[in-house]
LUMNU-289644 format. One record per residue (C-alpha): residue in one letter; x, y, z. Coordinates in pm, 1 decimal. Layout:
{r = A; px = X; py = Y; pz = Z}
...
This chain:
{r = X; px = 0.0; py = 0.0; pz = 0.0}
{r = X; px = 280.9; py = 256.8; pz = 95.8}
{r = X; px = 444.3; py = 158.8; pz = -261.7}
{r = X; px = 91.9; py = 229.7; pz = -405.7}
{r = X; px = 124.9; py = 565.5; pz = -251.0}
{r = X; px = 472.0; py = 706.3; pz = -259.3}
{r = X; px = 420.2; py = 842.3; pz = -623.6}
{r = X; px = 136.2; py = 1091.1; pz = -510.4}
{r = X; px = 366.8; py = 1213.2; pz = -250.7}
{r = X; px = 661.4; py = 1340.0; pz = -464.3}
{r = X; px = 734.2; py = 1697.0; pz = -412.4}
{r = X; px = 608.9; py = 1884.7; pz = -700.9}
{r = X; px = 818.3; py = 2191.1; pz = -858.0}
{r = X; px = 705.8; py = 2542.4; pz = -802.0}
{r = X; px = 494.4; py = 2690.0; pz = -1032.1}
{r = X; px = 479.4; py = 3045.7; pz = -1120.1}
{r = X; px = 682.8; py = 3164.5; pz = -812.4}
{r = X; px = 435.0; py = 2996.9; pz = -558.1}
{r = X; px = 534.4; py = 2954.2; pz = -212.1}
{r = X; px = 337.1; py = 2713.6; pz = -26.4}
{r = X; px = 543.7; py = 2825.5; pz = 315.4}
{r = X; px = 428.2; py = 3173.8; pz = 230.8}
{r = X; px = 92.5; py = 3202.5; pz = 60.3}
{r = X; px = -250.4; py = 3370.5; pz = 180.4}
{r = X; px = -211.4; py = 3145.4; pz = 500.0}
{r = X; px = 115.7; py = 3023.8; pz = 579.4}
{r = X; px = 397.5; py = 3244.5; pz = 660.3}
{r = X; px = 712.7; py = 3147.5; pz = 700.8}
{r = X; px = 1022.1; py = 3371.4; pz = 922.2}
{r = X; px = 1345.5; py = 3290.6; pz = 956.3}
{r = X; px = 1529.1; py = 3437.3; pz = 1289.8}
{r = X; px = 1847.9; py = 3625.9; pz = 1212.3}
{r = X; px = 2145.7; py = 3430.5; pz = 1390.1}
{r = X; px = 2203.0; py = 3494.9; pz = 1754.4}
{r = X; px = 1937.6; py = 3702.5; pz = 1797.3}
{r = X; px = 1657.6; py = 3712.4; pz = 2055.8}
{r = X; px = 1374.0; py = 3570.3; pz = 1875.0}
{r = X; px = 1041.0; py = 3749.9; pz = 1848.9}
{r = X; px = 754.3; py = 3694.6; pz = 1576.1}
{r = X; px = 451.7; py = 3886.9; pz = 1494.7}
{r = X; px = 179.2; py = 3666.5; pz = 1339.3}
{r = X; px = -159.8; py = 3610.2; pz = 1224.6}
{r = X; px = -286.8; py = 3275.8; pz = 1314.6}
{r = X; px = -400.3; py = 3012.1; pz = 1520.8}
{r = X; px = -95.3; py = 2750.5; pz = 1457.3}
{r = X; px = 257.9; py = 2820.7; pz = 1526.7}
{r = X; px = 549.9; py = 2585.3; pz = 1443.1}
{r = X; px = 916.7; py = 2580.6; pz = 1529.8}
{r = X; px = 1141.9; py = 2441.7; pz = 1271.3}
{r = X; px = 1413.1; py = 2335.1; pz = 1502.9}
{r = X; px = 1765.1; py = 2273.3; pz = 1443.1}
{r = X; px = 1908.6; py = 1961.8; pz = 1360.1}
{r = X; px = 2157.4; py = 1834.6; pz = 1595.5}
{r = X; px = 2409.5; py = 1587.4; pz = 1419.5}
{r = X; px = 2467.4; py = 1191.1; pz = 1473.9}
{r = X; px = 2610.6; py = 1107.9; pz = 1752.4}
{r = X; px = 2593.8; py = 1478.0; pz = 1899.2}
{r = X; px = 2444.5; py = 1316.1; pz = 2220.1}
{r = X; px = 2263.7; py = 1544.7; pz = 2493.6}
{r = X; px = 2549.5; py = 1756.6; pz = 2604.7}
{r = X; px = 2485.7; py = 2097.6; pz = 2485.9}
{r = X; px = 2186.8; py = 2064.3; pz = 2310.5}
{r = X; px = 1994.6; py = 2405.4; pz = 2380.6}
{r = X; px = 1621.3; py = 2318.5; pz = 2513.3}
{r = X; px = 1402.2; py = 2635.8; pz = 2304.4}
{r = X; px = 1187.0; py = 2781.2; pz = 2557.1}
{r = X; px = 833.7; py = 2911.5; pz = 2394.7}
{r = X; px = 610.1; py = 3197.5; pz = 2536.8}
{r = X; px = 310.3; py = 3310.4; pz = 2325.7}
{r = X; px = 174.5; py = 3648.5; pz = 2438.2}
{r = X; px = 415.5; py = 3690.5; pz = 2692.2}
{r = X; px = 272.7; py = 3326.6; pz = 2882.1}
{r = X; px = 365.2; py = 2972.8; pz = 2813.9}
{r = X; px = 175.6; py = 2798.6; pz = 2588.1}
{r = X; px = 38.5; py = 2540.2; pz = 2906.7}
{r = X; px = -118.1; py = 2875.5; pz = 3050.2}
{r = X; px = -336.9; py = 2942.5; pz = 2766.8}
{r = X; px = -650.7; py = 2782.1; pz = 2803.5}
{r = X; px = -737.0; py = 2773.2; pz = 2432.7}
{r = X; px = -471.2; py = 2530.3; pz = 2357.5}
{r = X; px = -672.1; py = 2302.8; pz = 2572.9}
{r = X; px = -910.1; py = 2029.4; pz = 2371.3}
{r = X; px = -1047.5; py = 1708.9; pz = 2385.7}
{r = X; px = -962.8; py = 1398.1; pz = 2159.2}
{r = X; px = -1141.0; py = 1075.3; pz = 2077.5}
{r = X; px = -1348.1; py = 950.0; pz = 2364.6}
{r = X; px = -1301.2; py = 569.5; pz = 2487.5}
{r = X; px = -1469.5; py = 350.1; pz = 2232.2}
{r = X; px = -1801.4; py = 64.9; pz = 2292.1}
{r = X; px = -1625.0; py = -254.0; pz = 2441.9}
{r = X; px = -1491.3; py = -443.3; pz = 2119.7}
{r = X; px = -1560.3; py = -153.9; pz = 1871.0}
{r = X; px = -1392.7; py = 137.8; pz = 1772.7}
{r = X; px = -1634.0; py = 327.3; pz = 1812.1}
{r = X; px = -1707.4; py = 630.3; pz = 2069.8}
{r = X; px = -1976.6; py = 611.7; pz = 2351.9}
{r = X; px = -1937.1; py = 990.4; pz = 2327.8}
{r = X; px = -1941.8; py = 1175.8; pz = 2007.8}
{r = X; px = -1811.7; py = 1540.4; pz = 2127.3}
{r = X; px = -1738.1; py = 1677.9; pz = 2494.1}
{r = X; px = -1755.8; py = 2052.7; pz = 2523.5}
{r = X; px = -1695.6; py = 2287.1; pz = 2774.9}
{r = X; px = -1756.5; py = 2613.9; pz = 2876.0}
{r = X; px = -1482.8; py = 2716.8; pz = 3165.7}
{r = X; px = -1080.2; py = 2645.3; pz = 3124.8}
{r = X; px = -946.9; py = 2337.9; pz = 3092.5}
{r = X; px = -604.1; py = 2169.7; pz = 3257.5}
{r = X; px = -447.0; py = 1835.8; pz = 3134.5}
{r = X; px = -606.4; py = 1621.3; pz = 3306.7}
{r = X; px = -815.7; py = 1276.7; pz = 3228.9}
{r = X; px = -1186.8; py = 1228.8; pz = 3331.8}
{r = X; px = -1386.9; py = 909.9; pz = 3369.4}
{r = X; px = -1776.0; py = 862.1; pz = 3358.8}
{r = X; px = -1919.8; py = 633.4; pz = 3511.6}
{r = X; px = -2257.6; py = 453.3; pz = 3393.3}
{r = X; px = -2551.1; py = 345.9; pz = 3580.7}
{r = X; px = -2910.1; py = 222.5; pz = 3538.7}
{r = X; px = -2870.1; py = 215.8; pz = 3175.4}
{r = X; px = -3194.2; py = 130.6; pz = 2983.4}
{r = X; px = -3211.7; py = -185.4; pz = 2793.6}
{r = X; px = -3204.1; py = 15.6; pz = 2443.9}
{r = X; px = -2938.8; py = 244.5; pz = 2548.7}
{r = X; px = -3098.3; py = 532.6; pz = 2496.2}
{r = X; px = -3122.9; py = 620.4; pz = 2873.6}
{r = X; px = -2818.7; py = 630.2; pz = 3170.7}
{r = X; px = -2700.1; py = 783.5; pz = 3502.2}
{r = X; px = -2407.8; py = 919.6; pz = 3545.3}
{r = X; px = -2148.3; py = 1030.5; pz = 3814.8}
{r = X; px = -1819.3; py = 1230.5; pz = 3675.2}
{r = X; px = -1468.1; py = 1265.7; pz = 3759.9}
{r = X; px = -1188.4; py = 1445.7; pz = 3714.9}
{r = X; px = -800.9; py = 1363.8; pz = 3772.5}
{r = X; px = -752.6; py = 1710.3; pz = 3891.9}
{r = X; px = -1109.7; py = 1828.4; pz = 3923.8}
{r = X; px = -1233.9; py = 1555.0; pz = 4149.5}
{r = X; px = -1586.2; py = 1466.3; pz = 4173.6}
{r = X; px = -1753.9; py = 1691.6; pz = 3927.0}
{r = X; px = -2155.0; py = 1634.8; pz = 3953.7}
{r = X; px = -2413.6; py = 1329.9; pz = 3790.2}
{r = X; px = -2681.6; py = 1340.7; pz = 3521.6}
{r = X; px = -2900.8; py = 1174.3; pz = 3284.7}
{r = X; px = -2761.4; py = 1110.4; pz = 2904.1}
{r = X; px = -3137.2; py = 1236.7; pz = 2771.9}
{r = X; px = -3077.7; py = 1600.1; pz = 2938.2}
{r = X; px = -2812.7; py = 1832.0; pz = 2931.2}
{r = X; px = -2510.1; py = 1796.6; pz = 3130.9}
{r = X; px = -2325.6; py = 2088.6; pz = 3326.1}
{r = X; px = -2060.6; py = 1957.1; pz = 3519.7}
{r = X; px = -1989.2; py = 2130.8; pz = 3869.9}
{r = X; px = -1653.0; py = 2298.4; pz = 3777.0}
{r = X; px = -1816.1; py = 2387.3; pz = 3376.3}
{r = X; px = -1537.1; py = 2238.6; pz = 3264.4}
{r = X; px = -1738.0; py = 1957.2; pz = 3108.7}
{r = X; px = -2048.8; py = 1992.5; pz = 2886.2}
{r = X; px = -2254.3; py = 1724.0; pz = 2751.6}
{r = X; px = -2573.3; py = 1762.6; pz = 2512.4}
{r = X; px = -2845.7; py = 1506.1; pz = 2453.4}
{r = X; px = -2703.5; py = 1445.2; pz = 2093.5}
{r = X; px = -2332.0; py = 1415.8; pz = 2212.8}
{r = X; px = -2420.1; py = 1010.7; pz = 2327.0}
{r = X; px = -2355.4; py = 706.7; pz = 2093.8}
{r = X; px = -2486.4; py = 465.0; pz = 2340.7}
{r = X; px = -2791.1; py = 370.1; pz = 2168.2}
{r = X; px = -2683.7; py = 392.0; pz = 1869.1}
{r = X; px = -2381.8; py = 146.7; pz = 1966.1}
{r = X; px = -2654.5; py = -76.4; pz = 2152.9}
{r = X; px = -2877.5; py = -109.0; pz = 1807.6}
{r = X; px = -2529.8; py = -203.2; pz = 1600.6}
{r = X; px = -2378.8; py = -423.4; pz = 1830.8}
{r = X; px = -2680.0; py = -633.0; pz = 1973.3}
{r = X; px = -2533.6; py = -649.6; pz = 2347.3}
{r = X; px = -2519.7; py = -395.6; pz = 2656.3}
{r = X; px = -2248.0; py = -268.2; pz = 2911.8}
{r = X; px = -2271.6; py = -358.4; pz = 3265.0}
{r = X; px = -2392.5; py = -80.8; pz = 3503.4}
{r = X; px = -2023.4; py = 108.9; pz = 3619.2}
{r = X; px = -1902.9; py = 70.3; pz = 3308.4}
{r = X; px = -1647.1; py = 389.5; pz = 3302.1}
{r = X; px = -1610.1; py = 581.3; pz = 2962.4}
{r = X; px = -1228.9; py = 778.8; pz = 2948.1}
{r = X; px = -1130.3; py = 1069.2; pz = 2762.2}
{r = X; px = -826.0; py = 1331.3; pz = 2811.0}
{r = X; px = -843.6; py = 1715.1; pz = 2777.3}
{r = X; px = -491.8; py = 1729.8; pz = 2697.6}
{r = X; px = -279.8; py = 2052.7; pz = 2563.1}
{r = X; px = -246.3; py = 2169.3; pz = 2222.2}
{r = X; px = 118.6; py = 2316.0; pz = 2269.1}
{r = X; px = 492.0; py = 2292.8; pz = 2407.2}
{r = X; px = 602.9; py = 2531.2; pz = 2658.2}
{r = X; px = 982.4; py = 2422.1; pz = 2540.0}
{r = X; px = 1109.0; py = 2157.7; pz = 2283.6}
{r = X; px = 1458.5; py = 2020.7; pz = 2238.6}
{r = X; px = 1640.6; py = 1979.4; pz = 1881.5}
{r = X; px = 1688.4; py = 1601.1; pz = 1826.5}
{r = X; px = 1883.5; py = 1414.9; pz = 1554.3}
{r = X; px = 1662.7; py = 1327.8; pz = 1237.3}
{r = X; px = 1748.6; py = 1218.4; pz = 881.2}
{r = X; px = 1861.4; py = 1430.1; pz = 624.8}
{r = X; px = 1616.8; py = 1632.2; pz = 404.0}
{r = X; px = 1315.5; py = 1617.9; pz = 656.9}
{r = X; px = 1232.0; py = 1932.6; pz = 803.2}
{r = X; px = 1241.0; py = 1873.4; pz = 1246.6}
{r = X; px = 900.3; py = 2126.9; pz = 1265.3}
{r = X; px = 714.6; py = 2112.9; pz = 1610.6}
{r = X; px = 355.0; py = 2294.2; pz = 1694.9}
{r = X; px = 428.3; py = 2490.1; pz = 1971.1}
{r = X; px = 97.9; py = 2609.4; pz = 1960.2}
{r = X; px = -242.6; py = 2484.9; pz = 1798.1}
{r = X; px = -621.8; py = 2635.3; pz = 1804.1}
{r = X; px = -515.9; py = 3018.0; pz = 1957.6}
{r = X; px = -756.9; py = 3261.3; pz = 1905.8}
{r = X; px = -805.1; py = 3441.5; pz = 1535.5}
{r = X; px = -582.6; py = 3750.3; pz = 1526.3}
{r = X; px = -208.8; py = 3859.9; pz = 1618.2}
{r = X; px = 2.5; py = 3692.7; pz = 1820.4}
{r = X; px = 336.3; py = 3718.1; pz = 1962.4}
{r = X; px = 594.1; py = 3496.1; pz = 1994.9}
{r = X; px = 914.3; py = 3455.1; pz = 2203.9}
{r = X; px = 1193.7; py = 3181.0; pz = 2167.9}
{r = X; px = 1460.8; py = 3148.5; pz = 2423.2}
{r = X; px = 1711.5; py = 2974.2; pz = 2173.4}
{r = X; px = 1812.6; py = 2963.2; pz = 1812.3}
{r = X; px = 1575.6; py = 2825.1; pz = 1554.4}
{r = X; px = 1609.8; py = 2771.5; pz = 1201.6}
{r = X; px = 1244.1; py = 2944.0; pz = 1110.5}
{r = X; px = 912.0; py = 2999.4; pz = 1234.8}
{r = X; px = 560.5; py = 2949.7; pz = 1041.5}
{r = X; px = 244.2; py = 3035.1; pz = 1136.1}
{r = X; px = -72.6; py = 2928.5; pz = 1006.4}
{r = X; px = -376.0; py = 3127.5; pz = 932.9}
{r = X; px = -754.2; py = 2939.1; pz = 862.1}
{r = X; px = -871.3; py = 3226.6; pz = 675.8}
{r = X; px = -713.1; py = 3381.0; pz = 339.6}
{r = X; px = -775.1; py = 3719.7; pz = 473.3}
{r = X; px = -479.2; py = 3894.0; pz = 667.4}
C-alpha cells in the first residue's frame, strides 16, 4: 500500500513563483542568527522548525528552546486546551461519546464517567463524573443536558452514541461501566532539537487552536524558522 502511494507524494516543482510556506495562510520567518527571537503573526498555529543536531551529537549541549506566546507559556493558555477521541463501545472502535464541550478552562487532566441504570435500548443512563484534577464533578441523565460542577465539562443530549452502539452491536455494558477521555494541551512550553534524517524538516507545533488575530511569539534559543498558520485567506 505505501508503494501504491509514494508516487502521489513526490514533491512537485514550483509553479509560477508559488510559495506554499508563504501564501494567503502560511507564513514562514526565519530568525536572524544569535538574535533574541520574536515573531509577529496572524494565526491560530505556530510551528518551530528546530535545528538539527548531528549523529552522535548526544545530549550535552543541546539548547532546550523555551516558547512563550503572548508573553505566557503555551500550558497557561486555556485555548490550547481540547479534547480527543473519547473511549470507544467494548470491542468496537467506536465512541460512547461523540463530542465533549466545555464552557470554563481546561487543565491536562483525564476524566472518567461512570454509567448506571442504563436502559435496555441504550438510549437512557445515570451518570457520576470525575476528574483527575477536578475531582468529583456532579451526575446526570444522558437524555438532558449535562453541566458539570466545575463547567469544565459539557454534555448535550445528541453528544451520546450509546444507543446507537446498543442497536449495532446487539449487546449492553454492565452498570459502572467507566467511559475515558483526556483534555490534553495543544502546545509545548519548550522543545529540544533532536537528531533526524537528512532532508526532513524537524518542525514542532508549539501552539495549535489560539484565538483568530495577532500573536506574539518569544523563543529562548536559536531556531532555524518559524511558520504560522492562518484558517482564513484574509490577513
Amino acid at each position: 500500500m505505501a508503494e501504491l502511494l509514494k508516487p502521489y507524494l513526490a514533491p512537485l516543482p514550483a509553479k509560477g513563483g508559488y510559495d506554499p510556506y508563504n501564501d494567503g495562510r502560511v507564513r514562514t520567518v526565519t530568525p536572524a542568527a544569535g538574535q533574541p527571537v520574536r515573531v509577529e503573526f496572524t494565526g491560530t498555529r505556530v510551528d518551530v522548525v528546530l535545528q538539527k543536531r548531528g549523529a552522535g551529537s548526544g545530549e550535552r549541549g543541546v539548547e532546550t528552546v523555551s516558547v512563550r506566546i503572548d508573553g505566557q507559556k503555551p500550558s497557561k493558555l486555556p485555548a490550547l486546551y481540547g479534547f480527543p477521541r473519547v473511549s470507544a463501545f467494548p470491542q468496537s472502535g467506536w465512541p460512547i461519546l461523540l463530542k465533549v464541550g466545555s464552557q470554563a478552562p481546561l487543565a491536562a487532566e483525564d476524566w472518567t464517567l461512570r454509567l448506571a441504570n442504563i436502559s435496555a435500548d441504550g438510549k437512557s443512563a445515570r451518570f457520576t463524573l470525575h476528574g483527575s484534577i477536578t475531582g468529583d464533578d456532579g451526575e446526570g441523565v444522558s437524555t438532558n443536558r449535562f453541566v458539570s460542577k466545575s463547567g469544565r465539562i459539557v454534555l448535550e443530549p445528541e453528544d451520546w452514541n450509546l444507543a446507537y452502539c446498543y442497536a449495532v452491536f446487539k449487546r449492553a455494558v454492565p452498570a459502572g461501566y467507566e467511559v475515558k477521555w483526556q483534555a490534553v494541551l495543544h502546545g509545548q512550553d519548550s522543545v529540544i532539537p533532536v537528531t533526524g534524517p537528512a532532508g526532513v524538516e524537524n518542525a514542532v507545533t508549539v501552539a495549535q487552536g489560539l484565538p483568530p488575530g495577532k500573536h506574539v511569539l518569544e523563543l529562548s534559543g536559536p531556531v532555524a524558522a518559524v511558520r504560522s498558520y492562518y484558517p482564513s485567506a484574509e490577513r
